[in-house]
N, CA, C, O and CB atoms as a CASP TS submission, in Angstrom:
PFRMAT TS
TARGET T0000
AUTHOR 0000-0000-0000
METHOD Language model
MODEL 1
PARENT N/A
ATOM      1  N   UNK     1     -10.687 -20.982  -4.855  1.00  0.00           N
ATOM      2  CA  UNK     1     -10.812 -20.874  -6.293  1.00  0.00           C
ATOM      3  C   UNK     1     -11.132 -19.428  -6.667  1.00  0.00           C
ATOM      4  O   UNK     1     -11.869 -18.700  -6.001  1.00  0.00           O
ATOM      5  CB  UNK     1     -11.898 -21.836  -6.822  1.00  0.00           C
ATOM      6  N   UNK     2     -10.503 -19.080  -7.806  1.00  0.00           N
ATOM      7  CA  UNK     2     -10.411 -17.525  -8.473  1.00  0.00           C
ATOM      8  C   UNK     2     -12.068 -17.576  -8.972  1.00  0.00           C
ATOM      9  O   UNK     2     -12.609 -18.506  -9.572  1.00  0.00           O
ATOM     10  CB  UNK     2      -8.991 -17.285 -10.080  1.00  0.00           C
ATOM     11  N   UNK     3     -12.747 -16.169  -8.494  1.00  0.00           N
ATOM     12  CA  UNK     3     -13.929 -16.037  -9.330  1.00  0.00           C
ATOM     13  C   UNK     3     -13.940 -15.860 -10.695  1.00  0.00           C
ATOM     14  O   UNK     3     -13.099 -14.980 -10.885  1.00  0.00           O
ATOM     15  CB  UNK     3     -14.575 -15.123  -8.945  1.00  0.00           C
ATOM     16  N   UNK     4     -14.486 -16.242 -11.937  1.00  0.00           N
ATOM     17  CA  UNK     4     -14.873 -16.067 -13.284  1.00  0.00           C
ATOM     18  C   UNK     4     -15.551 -14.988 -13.073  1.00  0.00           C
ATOM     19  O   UNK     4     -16.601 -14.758 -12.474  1.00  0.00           O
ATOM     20  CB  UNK     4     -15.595 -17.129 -13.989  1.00  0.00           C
ATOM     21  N   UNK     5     -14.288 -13.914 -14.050  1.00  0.00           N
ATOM     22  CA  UNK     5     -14.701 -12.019 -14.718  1.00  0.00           C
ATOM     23  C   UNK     5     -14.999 -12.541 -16.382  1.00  0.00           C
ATOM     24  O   UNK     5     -14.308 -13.206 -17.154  1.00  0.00           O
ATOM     25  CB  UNK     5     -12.734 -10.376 -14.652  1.00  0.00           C
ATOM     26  N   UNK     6     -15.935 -12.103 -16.478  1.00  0.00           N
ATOM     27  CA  UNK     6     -16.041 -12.305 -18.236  1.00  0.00           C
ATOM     28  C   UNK     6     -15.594 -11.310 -18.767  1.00  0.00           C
ATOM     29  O   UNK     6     -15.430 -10.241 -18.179  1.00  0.00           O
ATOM     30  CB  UNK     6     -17.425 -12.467 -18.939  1.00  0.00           C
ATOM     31  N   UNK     7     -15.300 -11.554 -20.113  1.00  0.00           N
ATOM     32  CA  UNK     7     -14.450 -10.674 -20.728  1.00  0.00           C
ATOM     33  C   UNK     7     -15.475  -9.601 -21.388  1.00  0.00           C
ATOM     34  O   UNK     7     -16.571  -9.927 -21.846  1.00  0.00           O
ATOM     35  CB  UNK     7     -13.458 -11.449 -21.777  1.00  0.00           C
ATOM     36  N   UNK     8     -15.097  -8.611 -21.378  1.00  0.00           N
ATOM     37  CA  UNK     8     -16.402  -7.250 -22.033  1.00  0.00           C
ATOM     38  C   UNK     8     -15.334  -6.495 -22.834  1.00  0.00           C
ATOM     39  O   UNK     8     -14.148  -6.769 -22.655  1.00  0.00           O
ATOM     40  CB  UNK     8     -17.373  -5.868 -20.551  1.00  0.00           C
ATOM     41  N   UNK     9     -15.766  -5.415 -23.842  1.00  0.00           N
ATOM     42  CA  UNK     9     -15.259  -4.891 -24.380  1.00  0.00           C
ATOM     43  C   UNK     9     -14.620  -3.916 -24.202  1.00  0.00           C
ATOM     44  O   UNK     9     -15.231  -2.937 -23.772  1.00  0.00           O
ATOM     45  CB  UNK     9     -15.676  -4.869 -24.875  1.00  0.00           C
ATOM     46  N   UNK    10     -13.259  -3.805 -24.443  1.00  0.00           N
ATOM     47  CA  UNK    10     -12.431  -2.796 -23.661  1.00  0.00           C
ATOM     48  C   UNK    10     -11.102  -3.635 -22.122  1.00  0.00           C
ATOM     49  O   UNK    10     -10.222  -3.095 -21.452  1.00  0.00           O
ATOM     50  CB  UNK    10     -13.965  -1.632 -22.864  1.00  0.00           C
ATOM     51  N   UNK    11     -11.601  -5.019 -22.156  1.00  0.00           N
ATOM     52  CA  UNK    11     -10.717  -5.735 -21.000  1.00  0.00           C
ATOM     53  C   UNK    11      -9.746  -5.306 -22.057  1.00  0.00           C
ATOM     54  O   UNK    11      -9.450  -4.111 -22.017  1.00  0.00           O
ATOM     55  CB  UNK    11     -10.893  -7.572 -20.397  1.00  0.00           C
ATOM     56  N   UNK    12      -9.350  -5.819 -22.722  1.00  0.00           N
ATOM     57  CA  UNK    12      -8.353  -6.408 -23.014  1.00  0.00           C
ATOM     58  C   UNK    12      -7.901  -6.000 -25.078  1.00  0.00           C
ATOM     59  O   UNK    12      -8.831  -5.743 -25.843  1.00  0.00           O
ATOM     60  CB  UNK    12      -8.809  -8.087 -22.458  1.00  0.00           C
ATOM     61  N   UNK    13      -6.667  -6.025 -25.505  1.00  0.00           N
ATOM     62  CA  UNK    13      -6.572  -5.967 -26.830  1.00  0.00           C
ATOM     63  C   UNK    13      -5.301  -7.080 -27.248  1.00  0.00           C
ATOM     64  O   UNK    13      -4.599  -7.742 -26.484  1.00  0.00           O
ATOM     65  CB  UNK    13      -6.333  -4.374 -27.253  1.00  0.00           C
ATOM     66  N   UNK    14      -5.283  -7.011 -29.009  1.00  0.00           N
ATOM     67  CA  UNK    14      -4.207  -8.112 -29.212  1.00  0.00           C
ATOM     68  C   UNK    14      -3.066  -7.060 -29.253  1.00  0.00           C
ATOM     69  O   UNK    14      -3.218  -5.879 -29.567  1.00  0.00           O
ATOM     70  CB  UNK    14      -4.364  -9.198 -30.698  1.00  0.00           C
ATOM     71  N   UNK    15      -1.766  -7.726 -28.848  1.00  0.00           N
ATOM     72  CA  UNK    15      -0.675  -7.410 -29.452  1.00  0.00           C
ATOM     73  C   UNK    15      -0.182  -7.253 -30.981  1.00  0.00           C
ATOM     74  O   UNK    15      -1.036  -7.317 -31.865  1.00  0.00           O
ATOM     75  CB  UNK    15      -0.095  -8.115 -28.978  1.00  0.00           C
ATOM     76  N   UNK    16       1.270  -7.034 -31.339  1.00  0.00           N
ATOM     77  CA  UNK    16       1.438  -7.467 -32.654  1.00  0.00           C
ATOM     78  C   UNK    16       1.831  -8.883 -32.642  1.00  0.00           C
ATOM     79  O   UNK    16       2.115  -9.508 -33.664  1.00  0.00           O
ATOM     80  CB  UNK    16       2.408  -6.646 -33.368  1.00  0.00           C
ATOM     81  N   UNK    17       1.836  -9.216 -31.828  1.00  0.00           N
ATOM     82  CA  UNK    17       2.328 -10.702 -32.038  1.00  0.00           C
ATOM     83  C   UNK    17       1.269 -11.661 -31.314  1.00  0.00           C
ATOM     84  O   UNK    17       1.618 -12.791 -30.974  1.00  0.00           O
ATOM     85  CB  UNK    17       3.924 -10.950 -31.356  1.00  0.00           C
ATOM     86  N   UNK    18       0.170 -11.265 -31.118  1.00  0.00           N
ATOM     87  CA  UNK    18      -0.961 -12.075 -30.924  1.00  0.00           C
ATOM     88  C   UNK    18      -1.220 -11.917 -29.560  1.00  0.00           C
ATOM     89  O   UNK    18      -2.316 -12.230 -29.095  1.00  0.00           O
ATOM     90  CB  UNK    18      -0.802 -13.492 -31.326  1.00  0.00           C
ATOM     91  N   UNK    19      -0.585 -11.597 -29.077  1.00  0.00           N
ATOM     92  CA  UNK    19      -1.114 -12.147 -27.482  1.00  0.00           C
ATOM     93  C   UNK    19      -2.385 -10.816 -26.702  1.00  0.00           C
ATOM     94  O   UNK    19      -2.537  -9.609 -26.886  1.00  0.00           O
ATOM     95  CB  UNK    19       0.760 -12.236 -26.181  1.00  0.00           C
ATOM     96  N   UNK    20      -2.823 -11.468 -26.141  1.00  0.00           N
ATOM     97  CA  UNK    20      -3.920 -10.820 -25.422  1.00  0.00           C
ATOM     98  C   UNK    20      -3.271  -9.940 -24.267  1.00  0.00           C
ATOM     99  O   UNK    20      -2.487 -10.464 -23.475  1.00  0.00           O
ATOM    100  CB  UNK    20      -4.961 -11.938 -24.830  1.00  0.00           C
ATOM    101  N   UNK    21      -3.572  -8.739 -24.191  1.00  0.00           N
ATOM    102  CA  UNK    21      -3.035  -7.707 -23.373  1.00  0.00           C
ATOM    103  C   UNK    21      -4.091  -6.821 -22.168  1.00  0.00           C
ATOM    104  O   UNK    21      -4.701  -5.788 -22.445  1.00  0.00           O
ATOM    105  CB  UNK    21      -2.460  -6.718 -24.473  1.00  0.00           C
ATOM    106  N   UNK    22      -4.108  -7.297 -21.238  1.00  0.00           N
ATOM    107  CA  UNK    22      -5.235  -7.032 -20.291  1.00  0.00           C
ATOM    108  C   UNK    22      -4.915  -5.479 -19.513  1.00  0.00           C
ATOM    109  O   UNK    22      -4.031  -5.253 -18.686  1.00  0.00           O
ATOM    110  CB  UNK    22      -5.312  -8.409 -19.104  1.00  0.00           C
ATOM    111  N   UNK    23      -6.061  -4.392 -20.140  1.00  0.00           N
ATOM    112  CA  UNK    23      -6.068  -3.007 -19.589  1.00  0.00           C
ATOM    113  C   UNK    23      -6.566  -2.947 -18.500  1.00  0.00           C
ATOM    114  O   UNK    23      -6.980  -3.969 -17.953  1.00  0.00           O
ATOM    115  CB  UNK    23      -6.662  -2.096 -20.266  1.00  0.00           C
ATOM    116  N   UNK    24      -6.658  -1.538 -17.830  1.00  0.00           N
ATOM    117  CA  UNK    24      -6.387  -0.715 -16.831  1.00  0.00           C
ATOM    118  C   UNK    24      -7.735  -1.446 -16.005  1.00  0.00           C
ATOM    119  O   UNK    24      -7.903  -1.937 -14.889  1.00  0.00           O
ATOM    120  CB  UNK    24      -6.324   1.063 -17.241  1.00  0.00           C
ATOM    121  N   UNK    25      -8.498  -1.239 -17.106  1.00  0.00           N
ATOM    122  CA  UNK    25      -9.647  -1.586 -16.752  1.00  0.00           C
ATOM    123  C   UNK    25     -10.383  -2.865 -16.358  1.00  0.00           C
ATOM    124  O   UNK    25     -11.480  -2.953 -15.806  1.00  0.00           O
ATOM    125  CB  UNK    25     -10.085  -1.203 -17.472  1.00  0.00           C
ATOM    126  N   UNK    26      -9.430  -3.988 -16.814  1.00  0.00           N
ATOM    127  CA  UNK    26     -10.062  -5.239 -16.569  1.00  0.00           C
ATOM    128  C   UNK    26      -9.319  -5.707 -15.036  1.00  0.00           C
ATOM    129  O   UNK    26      -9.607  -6.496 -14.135  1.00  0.00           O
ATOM    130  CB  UNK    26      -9.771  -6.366 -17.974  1.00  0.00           C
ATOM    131  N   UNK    27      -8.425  -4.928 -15.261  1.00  0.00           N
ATOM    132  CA  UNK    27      -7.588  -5.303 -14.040  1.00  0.00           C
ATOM    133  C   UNK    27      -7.835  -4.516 -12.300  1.00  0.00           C
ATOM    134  O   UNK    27      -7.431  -4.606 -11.141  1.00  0.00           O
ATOM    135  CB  UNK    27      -6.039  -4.917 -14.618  1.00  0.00           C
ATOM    136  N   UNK    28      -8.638  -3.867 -13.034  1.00  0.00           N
ATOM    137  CA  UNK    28      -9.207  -3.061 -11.594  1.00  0.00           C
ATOM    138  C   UNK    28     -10.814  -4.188 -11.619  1.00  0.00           C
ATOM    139  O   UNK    28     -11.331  -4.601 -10.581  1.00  0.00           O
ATOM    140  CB  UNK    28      -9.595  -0.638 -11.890  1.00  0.00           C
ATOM    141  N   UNK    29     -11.179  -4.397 -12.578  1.00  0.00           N
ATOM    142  CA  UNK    29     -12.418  -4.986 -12.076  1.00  0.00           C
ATOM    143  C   UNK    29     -12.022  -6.452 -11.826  1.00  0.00           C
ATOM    144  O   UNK    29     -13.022  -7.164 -11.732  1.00  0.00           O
ATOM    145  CB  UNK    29     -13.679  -4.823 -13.119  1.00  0.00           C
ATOM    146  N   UNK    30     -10.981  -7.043 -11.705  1.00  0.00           N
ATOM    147  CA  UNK    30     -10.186  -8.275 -11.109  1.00  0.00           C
ATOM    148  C   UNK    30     -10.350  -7.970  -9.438  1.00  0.00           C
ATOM    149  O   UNK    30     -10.977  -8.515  -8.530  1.00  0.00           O
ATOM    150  CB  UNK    30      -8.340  -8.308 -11.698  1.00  0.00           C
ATOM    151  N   UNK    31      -9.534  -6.920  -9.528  1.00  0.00           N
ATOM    152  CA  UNK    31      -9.995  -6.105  -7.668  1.00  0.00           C
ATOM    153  C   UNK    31      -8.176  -6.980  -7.496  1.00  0.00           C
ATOM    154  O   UNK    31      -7.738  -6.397  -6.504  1.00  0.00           O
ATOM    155  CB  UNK    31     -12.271  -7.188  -6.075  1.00  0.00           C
ATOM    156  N   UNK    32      -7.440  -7.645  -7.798  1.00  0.00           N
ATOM    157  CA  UNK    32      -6.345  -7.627  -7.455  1.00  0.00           C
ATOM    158  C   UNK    32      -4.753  -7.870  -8.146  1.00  0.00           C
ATOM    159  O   UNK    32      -4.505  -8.565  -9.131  1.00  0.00           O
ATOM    160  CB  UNK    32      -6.626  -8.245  -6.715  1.00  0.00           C
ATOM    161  N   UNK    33      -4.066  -7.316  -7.565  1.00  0.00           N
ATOM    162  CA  UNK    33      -2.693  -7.603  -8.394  1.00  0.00           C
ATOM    163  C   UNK    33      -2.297  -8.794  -8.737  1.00  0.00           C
ATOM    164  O   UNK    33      -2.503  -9.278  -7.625  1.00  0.00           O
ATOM    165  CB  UNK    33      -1.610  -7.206  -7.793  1.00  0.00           C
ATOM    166  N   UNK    34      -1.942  -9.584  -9.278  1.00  0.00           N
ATOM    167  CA  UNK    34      -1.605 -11.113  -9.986  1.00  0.00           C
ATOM    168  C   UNK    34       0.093 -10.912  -9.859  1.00  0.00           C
ATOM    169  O   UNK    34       0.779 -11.916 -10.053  1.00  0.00           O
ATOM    170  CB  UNK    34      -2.303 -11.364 -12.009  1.00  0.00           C
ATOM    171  N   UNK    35       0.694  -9.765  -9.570  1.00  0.00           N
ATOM    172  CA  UNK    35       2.342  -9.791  -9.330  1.00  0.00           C
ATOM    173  C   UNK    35       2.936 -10.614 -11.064  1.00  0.00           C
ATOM    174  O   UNK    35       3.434 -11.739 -11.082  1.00  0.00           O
ATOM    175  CB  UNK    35       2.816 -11.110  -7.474  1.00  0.00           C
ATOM    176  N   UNK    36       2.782  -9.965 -12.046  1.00  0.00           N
ATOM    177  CA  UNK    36       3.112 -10.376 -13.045  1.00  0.00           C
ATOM    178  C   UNK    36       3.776  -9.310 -13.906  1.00  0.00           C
ATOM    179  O   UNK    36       4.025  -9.692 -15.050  1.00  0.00           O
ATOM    180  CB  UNK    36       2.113 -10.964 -13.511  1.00  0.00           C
ATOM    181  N   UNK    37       4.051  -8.307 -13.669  1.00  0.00           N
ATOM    182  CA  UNK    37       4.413  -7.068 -13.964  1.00  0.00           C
ATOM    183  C   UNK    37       3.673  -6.512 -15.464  1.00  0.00           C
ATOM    184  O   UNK    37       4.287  -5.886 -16.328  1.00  0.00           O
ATOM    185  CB  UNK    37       6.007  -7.109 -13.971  1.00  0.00           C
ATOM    186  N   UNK    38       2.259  -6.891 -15.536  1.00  0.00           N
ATOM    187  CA  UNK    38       1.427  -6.007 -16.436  1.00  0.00           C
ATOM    188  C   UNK    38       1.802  -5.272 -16.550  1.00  0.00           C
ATOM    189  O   UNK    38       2.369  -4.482 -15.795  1.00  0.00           O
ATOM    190  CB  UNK    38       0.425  -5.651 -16.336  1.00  0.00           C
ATOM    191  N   UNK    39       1.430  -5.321 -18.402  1.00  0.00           N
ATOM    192  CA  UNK    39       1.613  -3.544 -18.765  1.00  0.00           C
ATOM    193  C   UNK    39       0.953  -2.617 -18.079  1.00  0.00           C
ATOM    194  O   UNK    39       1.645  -1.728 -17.585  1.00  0.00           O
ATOM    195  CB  UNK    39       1.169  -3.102 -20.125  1.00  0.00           C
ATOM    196  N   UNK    40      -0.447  -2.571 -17.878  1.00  0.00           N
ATOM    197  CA  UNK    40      -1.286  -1.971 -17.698  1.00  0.00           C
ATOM    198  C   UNK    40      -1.626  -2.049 -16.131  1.00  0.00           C
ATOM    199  O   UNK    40      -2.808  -1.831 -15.863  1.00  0.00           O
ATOM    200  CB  UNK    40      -2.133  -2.319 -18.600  1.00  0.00           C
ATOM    201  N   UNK    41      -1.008  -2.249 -15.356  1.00  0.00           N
ATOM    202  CA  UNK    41      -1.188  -2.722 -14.057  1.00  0.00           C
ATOM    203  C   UNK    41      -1.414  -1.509 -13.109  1.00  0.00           C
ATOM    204  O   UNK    41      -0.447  -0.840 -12.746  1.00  0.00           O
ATOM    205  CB  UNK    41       0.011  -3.575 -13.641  1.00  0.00           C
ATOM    206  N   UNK    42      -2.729  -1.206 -12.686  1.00  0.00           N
ATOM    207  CA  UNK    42      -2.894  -0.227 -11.963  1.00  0.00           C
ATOM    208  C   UNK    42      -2.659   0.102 -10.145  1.00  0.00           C
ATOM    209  O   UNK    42      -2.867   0.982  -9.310  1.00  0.00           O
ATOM    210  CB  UNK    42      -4.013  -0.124 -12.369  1.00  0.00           C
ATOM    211  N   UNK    43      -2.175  -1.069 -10.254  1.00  0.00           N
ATOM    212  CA  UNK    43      -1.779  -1.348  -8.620  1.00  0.00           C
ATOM    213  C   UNK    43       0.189  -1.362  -8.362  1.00  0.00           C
ATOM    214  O   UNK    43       1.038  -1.846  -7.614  1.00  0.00           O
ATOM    215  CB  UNK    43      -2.591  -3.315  -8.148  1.00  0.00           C
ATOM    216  N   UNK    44       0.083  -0.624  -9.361  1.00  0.00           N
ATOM    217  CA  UNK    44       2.012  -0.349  -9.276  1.00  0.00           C
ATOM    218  C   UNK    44       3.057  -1.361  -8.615  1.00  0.00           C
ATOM    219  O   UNK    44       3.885  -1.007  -7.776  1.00  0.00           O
ATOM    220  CB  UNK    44       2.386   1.044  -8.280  1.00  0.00           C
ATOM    221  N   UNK    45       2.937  -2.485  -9.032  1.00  0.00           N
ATOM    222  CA  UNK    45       3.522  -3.712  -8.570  1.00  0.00           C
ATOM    223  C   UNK    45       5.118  -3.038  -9.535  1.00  0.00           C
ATOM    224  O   UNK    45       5.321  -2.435 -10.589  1.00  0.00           O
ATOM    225  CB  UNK    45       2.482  -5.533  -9.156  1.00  0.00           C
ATOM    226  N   UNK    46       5.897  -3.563  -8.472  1.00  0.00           N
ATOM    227  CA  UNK    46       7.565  -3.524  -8.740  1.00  0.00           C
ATOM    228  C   UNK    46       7.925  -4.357  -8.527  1.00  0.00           C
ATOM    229  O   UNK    46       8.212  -4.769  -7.404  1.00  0.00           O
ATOM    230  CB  UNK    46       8.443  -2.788  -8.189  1.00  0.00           C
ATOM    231  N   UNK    47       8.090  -5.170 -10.054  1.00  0.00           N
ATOM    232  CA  UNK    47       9.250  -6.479  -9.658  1.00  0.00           C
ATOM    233  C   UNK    47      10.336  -6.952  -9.011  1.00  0.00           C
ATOM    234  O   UNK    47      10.636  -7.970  -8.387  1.00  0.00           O
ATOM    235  CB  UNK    47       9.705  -6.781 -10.291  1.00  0.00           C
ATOM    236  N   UNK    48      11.145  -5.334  -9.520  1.00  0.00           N
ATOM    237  CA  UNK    48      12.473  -5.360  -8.658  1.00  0.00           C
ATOM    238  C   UNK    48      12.530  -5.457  -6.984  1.00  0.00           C
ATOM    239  O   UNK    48      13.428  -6.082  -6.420  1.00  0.00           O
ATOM    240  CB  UNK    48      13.174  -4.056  -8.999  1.00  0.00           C
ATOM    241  N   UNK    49      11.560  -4.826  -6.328  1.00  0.00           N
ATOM    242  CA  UNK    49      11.575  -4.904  -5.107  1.00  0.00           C
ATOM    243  C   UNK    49      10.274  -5.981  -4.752  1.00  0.00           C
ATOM    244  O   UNK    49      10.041  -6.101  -3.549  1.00  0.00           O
ATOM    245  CB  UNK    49      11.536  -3.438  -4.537  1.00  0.00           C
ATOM    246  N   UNK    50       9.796  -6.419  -5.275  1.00  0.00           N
ATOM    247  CA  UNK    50       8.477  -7.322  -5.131  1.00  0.00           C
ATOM    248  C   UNK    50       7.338  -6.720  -4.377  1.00  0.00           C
ATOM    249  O   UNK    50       6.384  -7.385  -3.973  1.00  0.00           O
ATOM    250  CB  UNK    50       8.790  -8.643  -4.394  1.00  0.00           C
ATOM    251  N   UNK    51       7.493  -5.274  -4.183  1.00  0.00           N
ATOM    252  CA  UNK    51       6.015  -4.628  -3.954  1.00  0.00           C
ATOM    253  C   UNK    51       5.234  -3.649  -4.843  1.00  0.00           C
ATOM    254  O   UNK    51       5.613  -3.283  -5.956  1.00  0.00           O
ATOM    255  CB  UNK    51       6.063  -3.920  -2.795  1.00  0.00           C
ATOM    256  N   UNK    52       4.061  -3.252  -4.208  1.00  0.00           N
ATOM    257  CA  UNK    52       2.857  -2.589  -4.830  1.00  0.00           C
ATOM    258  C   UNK    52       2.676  -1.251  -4.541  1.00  0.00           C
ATOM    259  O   UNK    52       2.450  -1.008  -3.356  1.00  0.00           O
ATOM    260  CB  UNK    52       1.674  -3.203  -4.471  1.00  0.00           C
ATOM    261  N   UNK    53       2.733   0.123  -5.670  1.00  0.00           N
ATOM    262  CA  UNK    53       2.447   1.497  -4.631  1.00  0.00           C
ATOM    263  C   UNK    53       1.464   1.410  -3.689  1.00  0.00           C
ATOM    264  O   UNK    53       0.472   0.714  -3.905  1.00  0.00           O
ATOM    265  CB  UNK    53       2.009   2.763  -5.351  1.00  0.00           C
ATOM    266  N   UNK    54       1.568   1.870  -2.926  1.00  0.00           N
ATOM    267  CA  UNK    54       0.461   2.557  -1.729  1.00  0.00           C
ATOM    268  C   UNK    54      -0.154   3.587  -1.819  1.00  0.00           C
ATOM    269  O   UNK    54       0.438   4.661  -1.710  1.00  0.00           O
ATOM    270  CB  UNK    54       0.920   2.877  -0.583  1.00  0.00           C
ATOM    271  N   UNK    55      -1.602   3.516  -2.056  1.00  0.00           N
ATOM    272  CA  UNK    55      -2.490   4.522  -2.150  1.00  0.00           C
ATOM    273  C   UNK    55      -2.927   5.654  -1.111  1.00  0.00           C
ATOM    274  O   UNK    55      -3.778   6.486  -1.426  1.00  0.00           O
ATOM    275  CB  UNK    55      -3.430   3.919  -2.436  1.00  0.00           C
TER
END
């Protein structure tokens, strides 16, 4: 089971069309890629090839 991150100010903002948009920042304090091709995705996941940059 996925641990519960609470949401703090700055995870995340709305779109124009409502939807919740999860930043740089919430997604590093996740600690991992979800392979969903986030906007904000700091772990450089590529859909097209189905991997992640290497640090």
């Amino acid at each position: 089971m996925k641990k519960f991150i609470p949401l703090e100010e700055g995870d995340f903002y709305l779109s124009e069309e409502g939807y919740k948009v999860f930043t740089k920042q919430y997604h590093l304090k996740r600690g991992y890629c979800c392979e969903s091709s986030c906007r904000h995705c700091p772990y450089g996941y590529n859909q097209k090839t189905n991997t992640q940059r290497r640090n």
